[in-house]
C-alpha positions as CSV (number, residue, x, y, z in Angstrom):
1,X,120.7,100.4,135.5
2,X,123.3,98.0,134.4
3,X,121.0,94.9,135.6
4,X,117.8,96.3,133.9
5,X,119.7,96.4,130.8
6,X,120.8,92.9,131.0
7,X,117.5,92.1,131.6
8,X,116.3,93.6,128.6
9,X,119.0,92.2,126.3
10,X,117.6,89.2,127.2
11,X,114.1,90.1,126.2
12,X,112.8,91.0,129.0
13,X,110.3,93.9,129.0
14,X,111.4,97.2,130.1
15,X,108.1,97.5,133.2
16,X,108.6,94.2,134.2
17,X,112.3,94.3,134.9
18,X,112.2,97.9,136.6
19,X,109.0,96.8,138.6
20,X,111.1,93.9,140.2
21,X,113.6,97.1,141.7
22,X,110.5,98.8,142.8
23,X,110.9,101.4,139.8
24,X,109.0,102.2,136.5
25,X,109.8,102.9,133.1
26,X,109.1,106.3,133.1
27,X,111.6,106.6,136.1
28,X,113.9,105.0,134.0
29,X,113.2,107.0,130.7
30,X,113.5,110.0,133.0
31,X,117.2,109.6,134.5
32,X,118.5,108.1,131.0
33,X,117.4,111.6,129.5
34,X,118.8,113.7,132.5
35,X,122.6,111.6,132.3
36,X,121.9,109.7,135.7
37,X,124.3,106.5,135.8
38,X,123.2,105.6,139.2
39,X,119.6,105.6,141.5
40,X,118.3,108.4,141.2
41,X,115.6,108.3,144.1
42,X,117.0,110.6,147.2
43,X,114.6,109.9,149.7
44,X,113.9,112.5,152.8
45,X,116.7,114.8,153.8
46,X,115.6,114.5,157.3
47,X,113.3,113.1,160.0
48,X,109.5,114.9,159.9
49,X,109.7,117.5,162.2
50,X,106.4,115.9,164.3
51,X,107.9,112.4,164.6
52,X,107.2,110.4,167.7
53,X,110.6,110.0,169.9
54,X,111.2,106.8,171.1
55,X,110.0,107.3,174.2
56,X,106.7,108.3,172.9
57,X,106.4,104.9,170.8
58,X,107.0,102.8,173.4
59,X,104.6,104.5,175.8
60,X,102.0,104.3,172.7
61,X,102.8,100.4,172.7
62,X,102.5,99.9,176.0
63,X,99.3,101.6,176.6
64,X,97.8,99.5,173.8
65,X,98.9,96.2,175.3
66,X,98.1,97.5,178.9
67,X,95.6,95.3,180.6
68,X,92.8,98.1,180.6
69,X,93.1,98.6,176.5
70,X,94.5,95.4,175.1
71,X,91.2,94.0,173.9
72,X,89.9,97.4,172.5
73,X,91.3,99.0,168.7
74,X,92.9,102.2,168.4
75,X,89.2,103.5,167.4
76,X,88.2,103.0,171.4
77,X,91.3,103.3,172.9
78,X,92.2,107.4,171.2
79,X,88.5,108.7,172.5
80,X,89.1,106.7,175.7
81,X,92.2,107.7,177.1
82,X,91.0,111.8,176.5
83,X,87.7,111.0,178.7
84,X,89.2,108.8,181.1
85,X,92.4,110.6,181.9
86,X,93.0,113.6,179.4
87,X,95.8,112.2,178.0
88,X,96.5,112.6,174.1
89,X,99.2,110.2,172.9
90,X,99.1,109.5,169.3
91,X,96.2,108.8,166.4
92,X,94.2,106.2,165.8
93,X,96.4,105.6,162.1
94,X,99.5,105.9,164.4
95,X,98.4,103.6,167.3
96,X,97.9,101.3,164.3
97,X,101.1,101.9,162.0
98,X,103.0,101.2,165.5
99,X,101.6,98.1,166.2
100,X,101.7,96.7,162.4
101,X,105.3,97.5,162.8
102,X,105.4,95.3,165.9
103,X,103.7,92.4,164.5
104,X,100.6,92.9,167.2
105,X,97.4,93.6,164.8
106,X,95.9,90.1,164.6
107,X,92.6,89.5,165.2
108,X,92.1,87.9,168.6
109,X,88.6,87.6,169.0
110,X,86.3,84.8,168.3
111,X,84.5,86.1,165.8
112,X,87.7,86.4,163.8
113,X,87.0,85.2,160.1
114,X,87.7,81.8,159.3
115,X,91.1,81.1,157.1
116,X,91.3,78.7,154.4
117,X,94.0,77.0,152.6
118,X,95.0,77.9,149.3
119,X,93.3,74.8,147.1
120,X,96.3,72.2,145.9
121,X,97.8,73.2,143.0
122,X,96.8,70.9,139.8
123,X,99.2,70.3,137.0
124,X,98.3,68.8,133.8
125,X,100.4,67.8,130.7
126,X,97.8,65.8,128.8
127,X,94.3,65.5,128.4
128,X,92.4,64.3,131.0
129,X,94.2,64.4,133.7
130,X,92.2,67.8,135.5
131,X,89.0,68.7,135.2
132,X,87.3,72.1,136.0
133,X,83.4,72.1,136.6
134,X,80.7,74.7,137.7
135,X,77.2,75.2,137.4
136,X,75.6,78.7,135.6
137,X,72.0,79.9,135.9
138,X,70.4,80.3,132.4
139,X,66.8,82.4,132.8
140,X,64.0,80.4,131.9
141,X,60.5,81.9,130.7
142,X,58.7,82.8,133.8
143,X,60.8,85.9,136.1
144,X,62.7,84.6,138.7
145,X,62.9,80.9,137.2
146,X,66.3,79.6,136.0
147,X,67.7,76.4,134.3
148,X,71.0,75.4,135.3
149,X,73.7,74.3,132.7
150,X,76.3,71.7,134.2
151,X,79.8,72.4,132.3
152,X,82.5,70.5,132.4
153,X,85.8,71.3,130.4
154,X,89.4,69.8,130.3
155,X,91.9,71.8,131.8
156,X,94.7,71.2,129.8
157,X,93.1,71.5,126.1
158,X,89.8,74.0,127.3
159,X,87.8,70.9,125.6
160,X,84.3,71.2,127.0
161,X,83.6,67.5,127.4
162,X,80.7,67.8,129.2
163,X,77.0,70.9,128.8
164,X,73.6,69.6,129.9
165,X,71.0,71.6,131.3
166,X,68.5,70.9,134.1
167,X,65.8,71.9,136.0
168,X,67.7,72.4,139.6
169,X,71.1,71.6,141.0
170,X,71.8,68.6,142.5
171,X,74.9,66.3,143.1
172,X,72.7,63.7,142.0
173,X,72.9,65.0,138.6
174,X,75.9,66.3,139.1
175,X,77.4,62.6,139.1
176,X,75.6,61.5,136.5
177,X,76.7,63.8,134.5
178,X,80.3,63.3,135.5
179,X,79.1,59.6,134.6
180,X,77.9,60.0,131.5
181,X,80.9,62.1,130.0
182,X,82.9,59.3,130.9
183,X,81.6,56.7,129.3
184,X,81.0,59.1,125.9
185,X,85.0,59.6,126.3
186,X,85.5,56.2,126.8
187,X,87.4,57.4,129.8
188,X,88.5,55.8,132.9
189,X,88.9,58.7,135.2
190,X,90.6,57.1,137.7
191,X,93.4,59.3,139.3
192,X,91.6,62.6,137.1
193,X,91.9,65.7,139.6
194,X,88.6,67.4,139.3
195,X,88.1,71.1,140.7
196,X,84.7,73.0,140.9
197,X,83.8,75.9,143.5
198,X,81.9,75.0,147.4
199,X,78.8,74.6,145.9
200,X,76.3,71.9,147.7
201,X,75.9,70.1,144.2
202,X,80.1,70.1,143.9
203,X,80.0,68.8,148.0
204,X,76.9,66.8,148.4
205,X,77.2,62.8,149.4
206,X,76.0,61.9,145.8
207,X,78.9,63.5,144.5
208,X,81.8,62.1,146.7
209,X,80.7,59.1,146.6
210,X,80.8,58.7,143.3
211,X,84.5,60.6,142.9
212,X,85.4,58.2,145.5
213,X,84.0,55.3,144.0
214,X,85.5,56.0,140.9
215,X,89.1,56.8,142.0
216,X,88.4,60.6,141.1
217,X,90.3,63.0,143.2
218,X,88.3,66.3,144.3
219,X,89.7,69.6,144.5
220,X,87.5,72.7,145.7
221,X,88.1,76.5,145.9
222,X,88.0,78.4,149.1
223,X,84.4,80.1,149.7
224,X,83.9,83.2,147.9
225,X,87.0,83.1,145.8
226,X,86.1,82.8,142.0
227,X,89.8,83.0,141.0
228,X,90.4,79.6,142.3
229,X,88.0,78.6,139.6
230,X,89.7,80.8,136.0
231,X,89.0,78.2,133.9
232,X,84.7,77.7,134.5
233,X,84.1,81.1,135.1
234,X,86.1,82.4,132.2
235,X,84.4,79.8,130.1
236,X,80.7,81.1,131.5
237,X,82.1,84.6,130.0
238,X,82.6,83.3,126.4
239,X,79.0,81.7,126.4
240,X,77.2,84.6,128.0
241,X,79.2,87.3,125.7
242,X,78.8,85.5,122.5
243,X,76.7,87.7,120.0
244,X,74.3,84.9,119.5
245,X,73.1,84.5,123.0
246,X,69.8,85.3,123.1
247,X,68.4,88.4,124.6
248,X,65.2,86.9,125.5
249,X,65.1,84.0,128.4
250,X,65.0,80.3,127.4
251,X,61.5,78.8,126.8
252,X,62.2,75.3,127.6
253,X,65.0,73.0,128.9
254,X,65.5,71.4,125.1
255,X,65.2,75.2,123.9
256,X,68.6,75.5,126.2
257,X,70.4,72.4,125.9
258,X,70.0,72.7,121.8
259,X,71.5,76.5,122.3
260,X,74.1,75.4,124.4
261,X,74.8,72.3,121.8
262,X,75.9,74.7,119.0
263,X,77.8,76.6,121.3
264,X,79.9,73.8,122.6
265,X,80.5,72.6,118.6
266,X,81.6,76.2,117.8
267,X,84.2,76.5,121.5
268,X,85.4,73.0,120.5
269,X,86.0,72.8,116.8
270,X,86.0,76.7,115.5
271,X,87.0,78.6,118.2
272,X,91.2,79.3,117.9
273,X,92.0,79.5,122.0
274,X,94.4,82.3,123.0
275,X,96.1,80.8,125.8
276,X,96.9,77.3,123.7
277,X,98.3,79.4,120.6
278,X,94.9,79.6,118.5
279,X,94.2,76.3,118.2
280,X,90.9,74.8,118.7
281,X,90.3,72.6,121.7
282,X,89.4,70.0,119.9
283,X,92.4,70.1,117.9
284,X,94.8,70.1,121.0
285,X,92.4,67.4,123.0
286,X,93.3,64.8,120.3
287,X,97.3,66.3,119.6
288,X,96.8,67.7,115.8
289,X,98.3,70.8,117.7
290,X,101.8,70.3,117.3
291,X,102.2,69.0,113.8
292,X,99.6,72.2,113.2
293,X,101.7,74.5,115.1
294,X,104.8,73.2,113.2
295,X,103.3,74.2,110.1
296,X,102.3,77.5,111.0
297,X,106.0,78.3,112.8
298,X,107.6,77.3,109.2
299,X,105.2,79.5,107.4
300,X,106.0,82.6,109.9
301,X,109.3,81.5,109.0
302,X,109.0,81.6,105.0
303,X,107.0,85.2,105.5
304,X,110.2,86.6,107.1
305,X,112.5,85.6,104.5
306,X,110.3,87.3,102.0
307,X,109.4,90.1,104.1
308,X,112.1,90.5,106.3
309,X,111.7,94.4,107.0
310,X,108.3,93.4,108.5
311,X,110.0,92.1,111.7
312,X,112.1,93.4,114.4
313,X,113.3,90.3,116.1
314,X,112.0,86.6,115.8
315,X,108.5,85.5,114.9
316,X,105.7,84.6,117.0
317,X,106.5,81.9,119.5
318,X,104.1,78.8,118.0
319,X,105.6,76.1,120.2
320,X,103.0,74.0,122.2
321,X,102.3,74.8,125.3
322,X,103.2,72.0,127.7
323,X,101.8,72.0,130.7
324,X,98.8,73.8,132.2
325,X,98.8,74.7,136.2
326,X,95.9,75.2,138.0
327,X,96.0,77.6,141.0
328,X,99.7,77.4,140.9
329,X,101.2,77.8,144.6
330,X,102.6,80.7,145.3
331,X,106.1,80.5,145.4
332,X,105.8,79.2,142.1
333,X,104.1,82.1,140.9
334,X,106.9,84.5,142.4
335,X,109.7,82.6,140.8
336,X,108.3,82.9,137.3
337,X,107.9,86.8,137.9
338,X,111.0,86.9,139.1
């Protein structure tokens, strides 16, 4: 109790601190009003009354690693040993909460799935230095036909340097489009980290070759794993959710790109961003953000002084939000939770 409340004092919310002692804040509310100073958690007052002996576990282990079972699961070996010899030793659930606790269910067979690394972790403190890209179906005027809108956006300020649309995917136009929001940046992207998903237009040779050629350095997701992607996909989510999309599939390729235009002038220079303190993206792409966020921070500021029954602690945080990680590793994560 004494820790939480340190933890507390030092503005840390009430859930998050009790969640890191494997309590919650009702628990907490609950002992507070009952007097408890200490824990108040009792646990069982004795062993389960149908508790395998020790004896028993180690026969159930060594029956599952026993040459005659050790390549079946505890779903053929239970059924198995009562046809075969009449013998009942355990449940399937048990045969496997036994063997979790000894480290022994891995998957041994060929046909176990494939594992793939976590994608590097991308840091960026200024613009252009990573890149997120992806490509999004948009329906075109006969069922079952789709254009395909290329969109690339700048980690770091959400700036969407980079919406065409197309009649197919291709890492053809993939790189030219890379290309050609280059040269309208006036960018030279060598040593920019750019991440997309395992598509074949994000992996084809057209592609590499041209991040190669260009001193790009390519980062992809693991297959199947959108999350290694936030920053596209949540971006598809704004565009497809906006209340101007249109119900009604595109007629035409210009149709789409001219849509998709006006969407990427509002995102850019109207839309204030959550995660970089409601600012535009355009505004934090070219720095106006801190002298902007100043301003705002001494207004907050003035408010309180005239207002100061309006606030219980401090005004909103307005500072600038440094850096930008994508898929941060995981020990990373854990320490900031911690």
């Amino acid at each position: 109790m004494t820790l939480i409340d340190e933890a507390v004092q030092a503005g840390a919310r009430l859930a998050a601190a009790a969640a890191l002692l494997g309590l919650t804040a009702r628990t907490l509310q609950r002992w507070r009003r009952g007097g408890a100073a200490d824990d108040g958690r009792r646990g069982p007052r004795r062993a389960p009354a149908n508790r395998l002996t020790a004896r028993e576990r180690e026969q159930v282990l060594a029956v599952a690693n026993s040459p005659a079972y050790r390549e079946l699961s505890p779903w053929q070996i239970v059924p198995r040993l009562l046809d075969q010899e009449g013998l009942y030793l355990a449940s399937e659930a048990t045969f496997y909460r036994l063997l979790r606790q000894a480290g022994e269910v891995t998957h041994r067979q060929r046909s176990r799935p494939a594992t793939v690394a976590r994608p590097r972790e991308q840091v960026a403190t200024r613009p252009n230095t990573v890149w997120s890209w992806d490509i999004t179906w948009l329906r075109g005027p006969v069922r079952g036909t789709f254009f395909y809108l290329y969109l690339f956006t700048d980690v770091w300020s959400r700036k969407i340097v980079a919406a065409e649309v197309h009649l197919e995917e291709s890492s053809v136009l993939a790189a030219a489009v890379f290309q050609r929001a280059c040269v309208r940046l006036g960018l030279d992207p060598e040593g920019l980290a750019l991440h997309s998903d395992n598509g074949s237009p994000m992996k084809g040779e057209t592609m590499l070759a041209t991040l190669q050629r260009l001193g790009v350095i390519p980062s992809f997701s693991r297959p199947r794993v959108s999350d290694d992607n936030p920053y596209s996909e949540a971006l598809f989510r704004t565009l497809k959710y906006r209340p101007e999309y249109p119900e009604v599939p595109f007629t035409s390729v210009a149709a789409a790109q001219a849509w998709v235009d006006r969407f990427v002038h509002w995102y850019n220079t109207e839309h204030r961003h959550s995660a970089i303190r409601y600012v535009t993206p355009e505004e934090r792409h070219q720095g106006q953000d801190v002298e902007l966020l100043a301003r705002r921070h001494q207004r907050y500021e003035r408010a309180q002084k005239q207002h100061p029954e309006r606030w219980s602690g401090p005004t909103r945080n307005w500072t600038p939000i440094a850096t930008v990680t994508l898929n941060p590793a995981r020990q990373a994560a854990d320490t900031k939770a911690a």
